[in-house]
C-alpha positions, 0 to 999 in steps of 0.5 A: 627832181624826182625820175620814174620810168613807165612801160606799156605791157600788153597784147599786140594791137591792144593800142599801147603806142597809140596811148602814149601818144595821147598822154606825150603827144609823142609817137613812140613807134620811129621805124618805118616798117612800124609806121607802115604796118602799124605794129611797134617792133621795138621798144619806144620812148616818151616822156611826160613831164609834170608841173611840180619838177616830176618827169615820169619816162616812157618805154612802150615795149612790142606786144607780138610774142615773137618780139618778146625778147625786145620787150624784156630789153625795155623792162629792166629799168621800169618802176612802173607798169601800165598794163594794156588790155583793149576792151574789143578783146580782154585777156591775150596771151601776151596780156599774160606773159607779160604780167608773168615777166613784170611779176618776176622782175619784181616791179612793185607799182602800176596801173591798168588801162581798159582801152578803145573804151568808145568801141563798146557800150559801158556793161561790156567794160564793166564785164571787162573789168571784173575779168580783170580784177581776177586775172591780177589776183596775187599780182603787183596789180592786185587793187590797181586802178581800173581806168578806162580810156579811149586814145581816140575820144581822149575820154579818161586820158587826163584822168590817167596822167593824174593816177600815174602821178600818184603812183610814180609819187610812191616809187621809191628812188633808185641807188643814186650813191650807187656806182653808175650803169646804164645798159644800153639799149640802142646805138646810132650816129649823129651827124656832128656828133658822132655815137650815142648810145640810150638807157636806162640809168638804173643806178649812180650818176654821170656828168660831161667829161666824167670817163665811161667804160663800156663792158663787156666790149672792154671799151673806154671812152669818155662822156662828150655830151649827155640829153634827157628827155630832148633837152641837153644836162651836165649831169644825169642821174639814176632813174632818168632816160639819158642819151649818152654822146660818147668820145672816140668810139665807133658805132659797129664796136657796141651793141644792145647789152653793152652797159656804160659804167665806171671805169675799173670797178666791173668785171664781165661775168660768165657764171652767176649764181642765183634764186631761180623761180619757174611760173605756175604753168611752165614745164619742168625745168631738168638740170644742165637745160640750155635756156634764154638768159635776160637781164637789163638789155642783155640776152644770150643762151645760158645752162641751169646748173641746179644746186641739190635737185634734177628738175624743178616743177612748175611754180616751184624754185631753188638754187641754181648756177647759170652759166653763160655762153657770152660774158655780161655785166650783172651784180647781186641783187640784179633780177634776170628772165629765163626762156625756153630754149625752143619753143621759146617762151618765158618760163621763170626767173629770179634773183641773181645772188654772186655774179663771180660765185667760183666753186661751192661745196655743196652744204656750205654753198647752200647755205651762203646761198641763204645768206647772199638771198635773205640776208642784210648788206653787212651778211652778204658781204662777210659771206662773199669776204669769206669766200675770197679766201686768203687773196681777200677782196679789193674794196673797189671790186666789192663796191661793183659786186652788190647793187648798193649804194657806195655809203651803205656798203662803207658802212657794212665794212666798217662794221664788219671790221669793228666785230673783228669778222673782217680785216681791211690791209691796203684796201684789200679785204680779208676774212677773219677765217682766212687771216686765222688760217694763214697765222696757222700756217705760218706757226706751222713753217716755223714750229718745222723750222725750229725742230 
């Protein structure tokens, strides 16, 4: 089975939910207050199962600019993006910010759909279409198909179900040997039941009966049931849109933000270090600046601290460390979104590099830094070793630090110990550096000793 995820992006009132009806038969809008004012509020599921064993899941996501925030609740885990522009209108705002967030999450696939193609004659569309060719150059979306499509007439409809299969052809699977993390996006209570929570599971795989920790609620449970897609599963996988019934637990204790994971490899972060990016035409960005972090379905406040630099200018980036006004549950190589702190508005975003940095002299942490952004698995992992020190590092921590499949970072370490770079004592793992440092020492006391 092959699982890909596909957001809406786009202006409010552009026809998202109503274009995922067309492809689903399925209203994504389920709030009443959505019904009757016939905008979407939050984010909205679908899905869309092919013949060949493909199913692609739907996040429709709001298009307001004040509903931003749950927009990006719905964007972490999307493999690819349809972005909606109605064809009455052409490029908004949010046609705009939400191409910027969808650019910075680095999602590498999508599609753009013209809608409410019968409201006007096919030069207009053409018109549209070249307005858009140039808005996404040097976008993800530079050479996407163009296809125009009306949710009301159908026109074009099954045209698109036949490109988004062979985009989502393309996508490359997620961490499936990864450990398992499904942040959560809505909790609520089913008569029988009991709680569930939904997400996205974006690495790693869960079965009935598998014990869950939830983080950083510091919560454990266990897993009583488990539906995709409206159907019940033994077992979900990275990927796939899953409904989590969860044992014994209440639904006031979680909360959107809140990720389901395996016991005892995580710990709740409060400082990151990170690549930090600003967009062309965001204002520049001072050191110590209170911010909006993003990252899966997480949102709290956050202070940039720059590494080197007072201010960054708009399209430019460096090192910075974000330090956290609330814990969350991050690893490197997770990519998080920046906001303004007031007005708010999306400003940049980047790469999160070591989710527990602790302290860095400046030249050496810079250049960790480098190493923890460009560098390969077996790099990036000697570097973190080697910032552990003489408590080294458990094996099981590092296997929650870096968002890798589990295989591929058995390998790096065995590599590592073979170059000698590494020693592994009761599956603690401790540098070269640290265990010449600590022969040294112990020379030290005895050469004392013997005087």
């Amino acid at each position: 089975m092959h699982y890909v995820i596909l957001g809406t992006a786009g202006h409010i009132d552009h026809g998202k939910s109503a274009l995922v009806k067309a492809l689903t038969g399925i209203d994504p809008d389920r709030l009443k207050e959505e019904k009757e004012r016939g905008i979407t509020i939050d984010i909205g599921f679908a899905d869309l199962a092919y013949p060949d064993g493909l199913t692609v899941g739907i996040i429709d996501v709001p298009g307001h600019e004040r509903l931003v925030r749950n927009m990006l609740a719905g964007a972490g885990g999307i493999d690819i993006v349809i972005l909606v522009i109605a064809a009455d209108e052409g490029i908004m705002p949010q046609s705009r910010e939400h191409l910027s967030i969808c650019n910075l999450l680095k999602i590498k696939s999508g599609l753009i759909v013209i809608t409410k193609a019968d409201l006007v004659e096919d030069d207009w569309i053409k018109l549209v279409s070249e307005e858009v060719k140039d808005f996404v150059k040097g976008t993800f979306l530079e050479g996407a198909y163009i296809i125009p499509v009306s949710s009301k007439t159908g026109k074009n409809i099954e045209l698109l179900k036949e490109k988004i299969r062979d985009v989502a052809l393309t996508v490359k699977p997620k961490l499936t040997k990864g450990l398992f993390r499904l942040p959560i996006d809505r909790v609520f209570t089913l008569k029988g039941f009991g709680t569930v929570v939904t997400g996205t599971a974006i690495s790693g795989s869960i079965s009935v009966d598998d014990p869950v920790e939830v983080l950083p609620a510091n919560i454990n449970s266990k897993v009583r049931g488990l539906h995709s897609h409206g159907k019940s599963i033994k077992t979900a996988y990275a990927g796939q849109r899953v409904a989590i019934n969860v044992s014994g637990v209440e639904k006031e204790s979680l909360k959107r933000g809140d990720v389901v994971v395996v016991p005892g490899r995580f710990s709740p972060a409060k400082a990151v270090d990170a690549k930090i990016e600003l967009l062309e035409d965001a204002p520049v960005l001072k050191n110590r600046s209170l911010v909006h972090f993003h990252s899966g379905t997480s949102e709290m406040i956050a202070r940039v601290i720059l590494y080197n630099l007072e201010e960054i200018k708009p399209g430019e980036g460096c090192y910075c460390q974000l330090r956290l006004h609330e814990p969350v549950i991050v690893m490197s190589g997770d990519r998080y979104i920046i906001r303004r702190f007031s007005p708010v508005e999306t400003i940049g975003g980047g790469e999160i590099l070591d989710a527990h940095p602790g302290r860095r002299k400046k030249a050496e942490g810079i250049e960790d830094l480098k190493i923890l952004e460009l560098g390969t698995l077996e790099e990036k992992i000697g570097v973190k070793i080697k910032k552990a020190g003489i408590n080294g590092m458990p094996v099981t921590t590092l296997e929650g630090w870096i968002n890798a499949d589990v295989p591929a970072i058995q390998d790096a370490v065995k590599a590592l110990e073979q170059k000698g770079v590494i020693v592994q004592h009761e599956n603690i793992l401790i540098h070269s550096v640290a265990v010449n440092s600590i022969r040294a020492g112990i020379d030290k006391i005895l050469n004392a000793f013997h005087k």
